[in-house]
N, C-alpha and C positions, 0 to 999 in steps of 0.2 A: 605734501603729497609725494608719491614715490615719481613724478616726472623730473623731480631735480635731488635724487637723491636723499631726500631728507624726508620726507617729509611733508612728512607731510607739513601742511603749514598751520596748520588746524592748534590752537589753544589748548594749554594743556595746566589747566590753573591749580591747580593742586598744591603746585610749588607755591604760590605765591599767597600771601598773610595780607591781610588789609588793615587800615590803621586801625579800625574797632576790636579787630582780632589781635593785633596786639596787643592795644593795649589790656585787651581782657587777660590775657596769656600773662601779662606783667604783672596785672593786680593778682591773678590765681596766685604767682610765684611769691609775691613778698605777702601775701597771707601766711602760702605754706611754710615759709620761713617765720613768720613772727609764731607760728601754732610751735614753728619746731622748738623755737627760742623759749616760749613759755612751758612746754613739754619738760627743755633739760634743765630749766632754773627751779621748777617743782620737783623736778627727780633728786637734783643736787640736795635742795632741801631735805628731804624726805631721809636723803641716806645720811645729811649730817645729823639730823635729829635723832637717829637710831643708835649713830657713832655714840653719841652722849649720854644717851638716855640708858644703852643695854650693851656695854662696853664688854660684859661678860659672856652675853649668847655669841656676840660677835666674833671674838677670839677663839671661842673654845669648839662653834661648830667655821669651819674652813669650807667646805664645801658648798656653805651661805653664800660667804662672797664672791663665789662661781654661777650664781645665780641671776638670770635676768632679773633686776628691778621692778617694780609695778611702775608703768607709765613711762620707762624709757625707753626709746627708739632703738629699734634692731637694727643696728648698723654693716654695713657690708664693711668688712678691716683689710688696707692692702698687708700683704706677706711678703718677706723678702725672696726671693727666686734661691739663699742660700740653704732652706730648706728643703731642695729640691737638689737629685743628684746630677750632677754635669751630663752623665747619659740621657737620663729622661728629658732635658731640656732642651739637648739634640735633638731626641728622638720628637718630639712634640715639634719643633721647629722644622725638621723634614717633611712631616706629615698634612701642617699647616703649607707650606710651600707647593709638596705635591697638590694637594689639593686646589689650590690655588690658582695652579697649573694647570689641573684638570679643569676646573671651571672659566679660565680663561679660553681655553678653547672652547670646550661647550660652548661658551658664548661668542667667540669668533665665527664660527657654522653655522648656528642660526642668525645672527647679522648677515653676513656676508649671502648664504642660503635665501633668505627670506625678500632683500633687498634683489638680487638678481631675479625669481621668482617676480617681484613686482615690476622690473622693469622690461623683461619679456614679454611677459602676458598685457603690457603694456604697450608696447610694440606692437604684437599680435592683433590686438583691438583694433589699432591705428591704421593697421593694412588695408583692413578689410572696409575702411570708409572710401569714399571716392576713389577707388580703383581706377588704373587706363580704360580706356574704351576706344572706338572707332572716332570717336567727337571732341575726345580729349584726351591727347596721349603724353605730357610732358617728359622731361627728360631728367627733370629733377624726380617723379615718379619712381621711372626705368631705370635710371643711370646709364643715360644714352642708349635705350631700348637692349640692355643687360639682364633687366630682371622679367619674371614671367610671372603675373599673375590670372589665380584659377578662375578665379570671377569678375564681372562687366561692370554688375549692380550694387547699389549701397542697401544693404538689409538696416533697417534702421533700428533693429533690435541690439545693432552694434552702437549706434550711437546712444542709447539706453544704459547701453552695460559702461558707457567713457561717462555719462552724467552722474551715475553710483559710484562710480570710480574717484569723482572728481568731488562731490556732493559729501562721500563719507568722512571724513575730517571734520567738515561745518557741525554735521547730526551729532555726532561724538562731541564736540564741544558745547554745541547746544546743549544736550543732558548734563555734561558735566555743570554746566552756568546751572542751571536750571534745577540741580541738585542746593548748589550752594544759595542759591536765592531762595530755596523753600528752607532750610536747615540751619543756614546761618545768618547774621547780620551782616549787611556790610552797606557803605559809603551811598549816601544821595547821588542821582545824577544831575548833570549838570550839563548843560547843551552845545557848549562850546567844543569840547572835548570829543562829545557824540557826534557829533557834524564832520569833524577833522577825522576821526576812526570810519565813521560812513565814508567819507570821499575818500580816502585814502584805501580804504580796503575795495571801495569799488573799482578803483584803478585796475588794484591788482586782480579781482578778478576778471576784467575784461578783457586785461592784458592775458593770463593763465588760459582765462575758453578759448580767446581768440590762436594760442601760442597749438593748445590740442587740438579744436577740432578746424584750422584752417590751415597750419602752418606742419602740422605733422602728418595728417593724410595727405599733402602736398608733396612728400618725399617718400625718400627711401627707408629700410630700420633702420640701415646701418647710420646713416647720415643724421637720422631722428636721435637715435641715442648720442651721438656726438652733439649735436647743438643743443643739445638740454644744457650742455656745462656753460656756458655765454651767457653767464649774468651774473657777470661779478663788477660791473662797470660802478653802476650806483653803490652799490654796497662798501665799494673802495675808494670810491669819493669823498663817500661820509666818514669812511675811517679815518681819511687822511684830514678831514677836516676836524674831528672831535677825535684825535688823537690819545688814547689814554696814558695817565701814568702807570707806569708798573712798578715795581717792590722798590720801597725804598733804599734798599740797601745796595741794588743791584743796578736801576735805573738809573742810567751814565749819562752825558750828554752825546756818549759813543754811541750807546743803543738807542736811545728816540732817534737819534740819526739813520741807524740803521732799520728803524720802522718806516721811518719816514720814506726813505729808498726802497725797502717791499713793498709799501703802496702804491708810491708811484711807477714801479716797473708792472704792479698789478694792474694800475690803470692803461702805461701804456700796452701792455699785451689784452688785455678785454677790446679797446679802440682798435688795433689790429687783428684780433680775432672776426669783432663784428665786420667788419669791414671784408674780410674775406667771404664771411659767410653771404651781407649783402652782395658779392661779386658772384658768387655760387648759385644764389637765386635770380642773379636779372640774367648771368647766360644762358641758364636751365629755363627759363619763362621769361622773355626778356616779354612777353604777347601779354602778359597780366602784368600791370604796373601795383596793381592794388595791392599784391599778393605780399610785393618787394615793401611797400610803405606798412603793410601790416606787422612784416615780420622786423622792420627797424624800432618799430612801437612798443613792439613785445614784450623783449628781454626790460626798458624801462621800465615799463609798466611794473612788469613780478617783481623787480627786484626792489620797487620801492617803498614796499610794505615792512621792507627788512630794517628801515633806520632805525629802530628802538633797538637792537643789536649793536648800533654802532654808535650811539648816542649815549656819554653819560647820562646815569639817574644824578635826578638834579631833586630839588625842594621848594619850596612854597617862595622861596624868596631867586630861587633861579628865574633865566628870562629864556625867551625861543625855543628851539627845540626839549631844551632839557627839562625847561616846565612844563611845556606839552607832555611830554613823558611822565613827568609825575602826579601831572593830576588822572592821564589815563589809567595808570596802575592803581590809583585811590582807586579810582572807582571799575577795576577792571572788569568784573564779574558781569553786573547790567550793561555795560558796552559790550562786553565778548557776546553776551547772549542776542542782542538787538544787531549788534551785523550779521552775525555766522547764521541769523535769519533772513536777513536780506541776499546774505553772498549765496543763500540756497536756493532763493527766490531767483538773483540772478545765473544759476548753474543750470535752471529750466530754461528760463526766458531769453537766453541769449542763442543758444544752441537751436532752440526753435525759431528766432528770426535766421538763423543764417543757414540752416537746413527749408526753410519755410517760403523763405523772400525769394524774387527773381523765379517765377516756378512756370513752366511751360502752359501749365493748365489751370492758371488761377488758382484758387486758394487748396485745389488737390496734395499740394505738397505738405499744407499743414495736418490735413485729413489722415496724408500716409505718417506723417510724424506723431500723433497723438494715436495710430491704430484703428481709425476711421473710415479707412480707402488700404486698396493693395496694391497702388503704383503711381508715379506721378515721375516730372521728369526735372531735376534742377539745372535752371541755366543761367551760370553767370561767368561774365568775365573774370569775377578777383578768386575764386574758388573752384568753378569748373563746371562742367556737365556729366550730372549723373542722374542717372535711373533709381529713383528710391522705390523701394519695394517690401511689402510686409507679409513676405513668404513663409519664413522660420524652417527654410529646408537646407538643410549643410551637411551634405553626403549621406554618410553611416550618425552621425553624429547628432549629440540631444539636440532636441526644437528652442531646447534653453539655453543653448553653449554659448552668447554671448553675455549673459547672466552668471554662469556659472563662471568660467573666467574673471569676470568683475568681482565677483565673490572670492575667488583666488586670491587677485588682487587686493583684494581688503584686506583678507585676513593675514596676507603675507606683511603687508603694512605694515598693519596693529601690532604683530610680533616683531620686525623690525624694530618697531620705535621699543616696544616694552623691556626686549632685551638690552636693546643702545642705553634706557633707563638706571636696569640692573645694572651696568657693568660701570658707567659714570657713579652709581650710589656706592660698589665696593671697591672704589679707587683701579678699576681695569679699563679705563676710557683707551689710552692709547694703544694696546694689543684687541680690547673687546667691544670698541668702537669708533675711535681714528680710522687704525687700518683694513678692518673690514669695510668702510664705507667708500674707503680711497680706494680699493680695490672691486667695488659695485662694477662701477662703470668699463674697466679695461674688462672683465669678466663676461661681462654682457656682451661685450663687444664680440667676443672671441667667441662665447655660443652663439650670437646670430652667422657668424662667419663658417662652425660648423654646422648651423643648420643649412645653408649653402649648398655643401657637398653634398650633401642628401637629395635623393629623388623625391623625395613629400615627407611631411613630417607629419606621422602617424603618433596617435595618443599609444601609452604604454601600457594602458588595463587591458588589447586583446579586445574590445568589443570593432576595433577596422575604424572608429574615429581620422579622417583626415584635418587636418586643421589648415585652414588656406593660410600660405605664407609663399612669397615671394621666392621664387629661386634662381639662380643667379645662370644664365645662358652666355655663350661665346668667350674671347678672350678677356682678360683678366684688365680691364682699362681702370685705371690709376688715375684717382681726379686729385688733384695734387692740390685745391686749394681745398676739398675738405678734410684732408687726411694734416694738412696746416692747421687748420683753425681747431682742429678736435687736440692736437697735440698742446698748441698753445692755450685753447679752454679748460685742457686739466691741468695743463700748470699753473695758470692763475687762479685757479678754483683751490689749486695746494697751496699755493702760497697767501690766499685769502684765509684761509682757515688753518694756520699753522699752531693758534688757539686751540685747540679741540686734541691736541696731542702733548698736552699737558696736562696732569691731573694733582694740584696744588692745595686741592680743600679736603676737608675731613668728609664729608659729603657732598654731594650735589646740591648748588644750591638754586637759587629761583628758575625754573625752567624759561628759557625766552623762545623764541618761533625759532 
C-alpha cells in the first residue's frame, strides 16, 4: 500500500513458479531438445546420403548447397560485429544509450509522480476523519492549536474511500490467485502453513487499520507522513538474525562485518526513533493512554508480515522459519487467495467496530456507518469524539469526492508499482526505482509544506472545487522531537533497503511483498 511507500503490500504472483510448474516447464524443455536432437541426426543423415548417392548434381549445381535442408532447424547464427563499420557501431551504441536515458527518466516521473500522487491524496482522506471539535481538540491534531481545520464532522463517506484505499491490493491479488487456480495447476493445501499465513497476516492487518484509521486521523499531515517511515525495527531484526551470504568472490569476513554493523545501527536508530515518536504522542494526548499503547503496537504489527524478505528460502529438509517459507511458497497461490479474502473481510469489519463502538446513541453509529441514519455521535476515550454524518455535501465539490480521491489513489498506486516493475525487468532499478522512491517521502513532505502557504487549496479544473486540508495559522513552532524521529526514520528506512539499489540479475526475478 502506498502508506509506506511501497506498496502496496498486496501479492503479486506472477513472479513466482510452483513445483508442478516447473517441473512441467523442465519436461517441455528436454522434449524440445530430444525432438531437436532427432530433427539434426535425420537431417545429418539425409545430406550424407545424398553426398553418396549424387556426387555429381551436388558439385555441379552450387547454389543447392545454399539451400535450407528439408527438416532442419532455422537457426538464428551469431556474426562477428567485424562486419560492421566502427562508425555504425558507434553510432548504434549512442542511440541505444540515448534511448535508454530517455526511458530512464520517463520512468523516474511516473515513479516518483504517481507515488507522491498517492501519498497526498492519502494524507488528504486522513484529515478529514475525526477533525478538532469543541469536545475534542488535541494538540497532536493542531500542532499546538497551529493548524485550522474547515470542518467539525466525520463524513463517513471519507472513511469509505481509506477502506477502497486500503482494500485494493487484497481485490487485485485475489483475481490474480484466482486466475491461476482456474488456468493452472498447482500444489495441495496443507493446514499448517494456512493457519501460520491466517495469523500472521491478520496481525498485520490490524496492526495497518488500526496504524490508518486511529493513529493518522489523530495527527497532523505533516507528522502522518513522517511516521509512516517507523517500521524498520522488525524487519532488521530478522535481518540481522538470517543474515545472508553475498557473492562468493566478494563476501569477506570484512563485509558480513560490516552488514552486521548496518543492522544493528538500523536497529538502534528504529528503537530511538519509536521512542521519540512514543514521546510525541503521550505529550500531544497524554488524556488518551489507549491511543499511545495502540500506536507502540502498530509499527510491530505491519512490519511483521515482512519476514519472508528477510528469511532465507530453505527446502523440504530445512527447519523454522525457512521451512515455514518453503512450504508456503509450494503452495502460494490457494494461501494468497484464502487470506487476501479474509484481510478484506477484515478491512470492512474492523473500521466498522471502531467507527461503530462506544456511540452516544446506541447502535446509531453503525446505522450512519453502513448509510442507514444521517448522524450519530462517537465517544470514546482511545479515539475521540466525533459527529459522523452521512451528508455528502463538500462545498462546490462532487457529492463523490471521497471516492473519487480513493480512486486517484488506486490508480496512482497500480502505476507506481507497474512502472517500479518495468524499470527492475530492464536493468533501471537504481535511477528508475531506488531513487524515485527514496525521494517519495521528502517530496510529499515539501508539497504538504507548500500547501501551507496557501489560503485553501482549490482543485485545478476551474469548476471552485475547495478541498478541506489543514492550514497552518501563527508562528512557525518547531517540535523538535518529530522533525527527529522523521529524520532518523528515513535514514534507517535507507539503510534497510540499501538492497534495492543494486541491480545484479539479468531479470527481475521472484517478486516478494
Amino acid at each position: 500500500m502506498a502508506v509506506f511507500g511501497r506498496s502496496s503490500k498486496g501479492h503479486d504472483n506472477e513472479g513466482f513458479i510452483e513445483e508442478d510448474d516447473d517441473e512441467h516447464l523442465s519436461e517441455s524443455s528436454n522434449n524440445s531438445e530430444d525432438n531437436m536432437k532427432d530433427n539434426r541426426n535425420s537431417a545429418n543423415h539425409t545430406l550424407l546420403s545424398k553426398g553418396t548417392a549424387e556426387p555429381e548434381e551436388k558439385s555441379n549445381d552450387a547454389s543447392d548447397n545454399q539451400r535450407p535442408q528439408s527438416g532442419t532447424w532455422d537457426l538464428f547464427r551469431e556474426t562477428s560485429e567485424n562486419n560492421l563499420a566502427s562508425s555504425d557501431i558507434q553510432l548504434w551504441n549512442k542511440i541505444f544509450v540515448i534511448t535508454k536515458i530517455i526511458t530512464c527518466f520517463i520512468l523516474f516521473v511516473f515513479v516518483l509522480g504517481c507515488g507522491v500522487i498517492s501519498k497526498s491524496t492519502l494524507l488528504l482522506m486522513v484529515t478529514n476523519i475525526m477533525p478538532p471539535n469543541s469536545r475534542w481538540n488535541t494538540s497532536l491534531k493542531t500542532a499546538s492549536n497551529h493548524f485550522r481545520y474547515g470542518v467539525k464532522q466525520t463524513e463517513v463517506t471519507w472513511i469509505w474511500g481509506l477502506i477502497l484505499v486500503v482494500s485494493a491490493p487484497y481485490v487485485f491479488s485475489i483475481l490474480n490467485s484466482l486466475w491461476r487456480l482456474i488456468f493452472k495447476k498447482t500444489k495441495t493445501m496443507a493446514i499448517f502453513p494456512l493457519l501460520i499465513a491466517i495469523a500472521v497476516e491478520s496481525l498485520h492487518s490490524i496492526g495497518l487499520l488500526l496504524f490508518v484509521f486511529v493513529i493518522l486521523p489523530n495527527t497532523n499531515p505533516l507528522s502522518g507522513a513522517l511516521l509512516c517511515l517507523n517500521i524498520c525495527s522488525i524487519p532488521s531484526i530478522l535481518g540481522l538474525m538470517f543474515l545472508r551470504d553475498g557473492d562468493a568472490n566478494t563476501d569477506t569476513a570484512r563485509n558480513r562485518l560490516l552488514r552486521r554493523m548496518k543492522l544493528v545501527a538500523v536497529i538502534i536508530i528504529s528503537l530511538t526513533c519509536h521512542a521519540l515518536w512514543i514521546y510525541h504522542i503521550y505529550t500531544g494526548s497524554s488524556e488518551s493512554l489507549g491511543l499511545l499503547a495502540i500506536y507502540i503496537c502498530c509499527p510491530i504489527l505491519i512490519s511483521a508480515s515482512w519476514w519472508e524478505n528477510f528469511v532465507p528460502q530453505g527446502d523440504k529438509f530445512s527447519r523454522g522459519l525457512q521451512k515455514l517459507k518453503w512450504s508456503l511458497r509450494r503452495r502460494r497461490t490457494k494461501i494468497s487467495f484464502i487470506v487476501n479474502v479474509w484481510k478484506l473481510v477484515l478491512s470492512i469489519g474492523i473500521p466498522a467496530a471502531i467507527f461503530g463502538i462506544d456511540c452516544e446513541n446506541g447502535p446509531s453509529c453503525f446505522n450512519v456507518f453502513f448509510f442507514q441514519d444521517k448522524n450519530a455521535t462517537l465517544s470514546t476515550g482511545t479515539i475521540g469524539i466525533s459527529e459522523q454524518v452521512d451528508i455528502r455535501k463538500f462545498e462546490s465539490c462532487n457529492s463523490l469526492l471521497p471516492l473519487i480521491l480513493a480512486g486517484v489513489n488506486i490508480l496512482s498506486s497500480a502505476m507506481c508499482y507497474k512502472m517500479s516493475a518495468v524499470a527492475c525487468k530492464i536493468l533501471a532499478q537504481p535511477p528508475s526505482f531506488a531513487l524515485p522512491l527514496a525521494l517519495t517521502t521528502p517530496v510529499t513532505v515539501a508539497f504538504v509544506l507548500g500547501i501551507y502557504s496557501r489560503q485553501s487549496l482549490t482543485m485545478p479544473s476551474g469548476s471552485g472545487c475547495v478541498l478541506n486540508f489543514p492550514l497552518w495559522e501563527g508562528d512557525y513552532d518547531i517540535a523538535w522531537e518529530v522533525i527527529t524521529a522523521g529524520i532518523m526514520g528515513y535514514l534507517a528506512f535507507m539503510l534497510l533497503t540499501t538492497h534495492v539499489w543494486v541491480s545484479s540479475n539479468e531479470r527481475m526475478q521472484r517478486e516478494d511483498k
